[in-house]
C-alpha positions as CSV (number, residue, x, y, z in Angstrom):
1,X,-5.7,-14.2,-4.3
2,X,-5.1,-11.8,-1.1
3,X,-4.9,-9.2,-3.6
4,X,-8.1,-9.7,-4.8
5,X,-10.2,-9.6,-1.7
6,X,-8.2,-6.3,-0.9
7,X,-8.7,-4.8,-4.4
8,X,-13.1,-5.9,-4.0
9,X,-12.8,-4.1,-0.8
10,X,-11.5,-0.8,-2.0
11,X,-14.1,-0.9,-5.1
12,X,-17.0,-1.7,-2.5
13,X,-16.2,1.3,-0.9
14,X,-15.3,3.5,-3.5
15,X,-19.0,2.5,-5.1
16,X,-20.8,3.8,-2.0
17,X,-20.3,7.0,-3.9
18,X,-21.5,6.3,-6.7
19,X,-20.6,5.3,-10.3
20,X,-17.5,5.5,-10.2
21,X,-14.6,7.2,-13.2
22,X,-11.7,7.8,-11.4
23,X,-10.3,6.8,-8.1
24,X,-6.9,8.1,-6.2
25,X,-4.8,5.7,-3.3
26,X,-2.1,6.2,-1.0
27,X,-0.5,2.2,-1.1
28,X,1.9,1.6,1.3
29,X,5.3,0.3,0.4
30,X,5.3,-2.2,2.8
31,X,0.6,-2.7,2.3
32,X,-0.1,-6.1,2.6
33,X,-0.3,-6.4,-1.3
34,X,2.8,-5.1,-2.7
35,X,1.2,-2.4,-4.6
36,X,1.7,-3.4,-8.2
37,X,0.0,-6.7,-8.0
38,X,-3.0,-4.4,-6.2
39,X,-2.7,-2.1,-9.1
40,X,-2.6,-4.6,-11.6
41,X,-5.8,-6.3,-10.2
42,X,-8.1,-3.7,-9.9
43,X,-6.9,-2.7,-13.2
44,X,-8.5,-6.4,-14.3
45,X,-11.7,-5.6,-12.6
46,X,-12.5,-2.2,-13.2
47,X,-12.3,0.1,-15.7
48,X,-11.3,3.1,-13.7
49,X,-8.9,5.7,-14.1
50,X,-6.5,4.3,-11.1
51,X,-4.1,7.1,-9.9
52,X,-1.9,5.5,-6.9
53,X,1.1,7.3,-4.7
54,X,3.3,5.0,-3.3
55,X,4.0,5.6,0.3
56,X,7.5,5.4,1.2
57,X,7.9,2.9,4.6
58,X,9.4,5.2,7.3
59,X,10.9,3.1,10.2
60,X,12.0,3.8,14.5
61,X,14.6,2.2,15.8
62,X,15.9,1.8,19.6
63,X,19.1,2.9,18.3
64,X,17.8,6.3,17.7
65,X,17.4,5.9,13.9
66,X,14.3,7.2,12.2
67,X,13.7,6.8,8.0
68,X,13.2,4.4,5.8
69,X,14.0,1.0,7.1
70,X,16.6,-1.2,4.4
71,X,14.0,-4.1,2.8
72,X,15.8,-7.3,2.6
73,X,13.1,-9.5,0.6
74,X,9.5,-8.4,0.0
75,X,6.6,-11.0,-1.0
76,X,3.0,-11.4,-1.2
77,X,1.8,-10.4,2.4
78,X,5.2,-10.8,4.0
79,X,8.6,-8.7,4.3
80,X,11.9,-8.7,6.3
81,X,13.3,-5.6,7.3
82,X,16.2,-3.9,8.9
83,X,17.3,-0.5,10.5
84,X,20.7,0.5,8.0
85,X,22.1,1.7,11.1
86,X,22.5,-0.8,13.6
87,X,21.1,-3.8,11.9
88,X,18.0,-4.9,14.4
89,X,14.7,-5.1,13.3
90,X,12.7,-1.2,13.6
91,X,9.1,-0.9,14.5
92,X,7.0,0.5,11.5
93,X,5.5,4.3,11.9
94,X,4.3,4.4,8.4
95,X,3.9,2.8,5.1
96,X,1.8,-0.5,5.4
97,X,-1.5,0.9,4.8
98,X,-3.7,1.3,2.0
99,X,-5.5,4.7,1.4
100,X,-8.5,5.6,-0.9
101,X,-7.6,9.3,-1.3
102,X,-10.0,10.9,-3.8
103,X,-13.1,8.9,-5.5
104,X,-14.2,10.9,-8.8
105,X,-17.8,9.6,-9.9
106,X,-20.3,10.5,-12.1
């Protein structure tokens, strides 16, 4: 369902544009919607070309660590990560957002 609302968001903007063919998106590894059930819904309500990049989550830690955090479970709208070096829980720098790249139209 959350994936829905976020997938009719990104085609309401996308259609300011125009009719749209083909769109482009940055999805976040760690997006709100995991990004195949995003993918796999817009692919029920359109019939665009869909090109998506996943972004990689990229993590900082107190302990001076700074990569990509280790995911212990991932679910709809939720997810528990760790920093692989000294176990405590990093901030986020990157990889939870959702990006509409490139909007092809006709």
């Amino acid at each position: 369902m959350h994936e829905t609302v976020v997938a009719r968001g990104i085609i309401q903007e996308a259609e300011r544009h125009g009719k749209v063919k083909e769109i482009s998106l940055e999805i976040g590894e760690l997006a709100h919607v995991p990004p195949a059930e995003l993918l796999e819904c817009l692919g029920q309500l359109v019939d665009w070309k869909i090109i998506s990049k996943i972004k990689k989550a990229e993590a900082k830690c107190r302990c001076g660590f700074k990569g990509h955090p280790k995911i212990l479970e991932r679910g709809h709208d939720f997810f528990y990560i760790e920093c692989p070096k000294c176990k405590s829980i990093p901030q986020l720098a990157e990889g939870t957002e959702i990006k509409i790249l490139k909007v092809r139209v006709e």
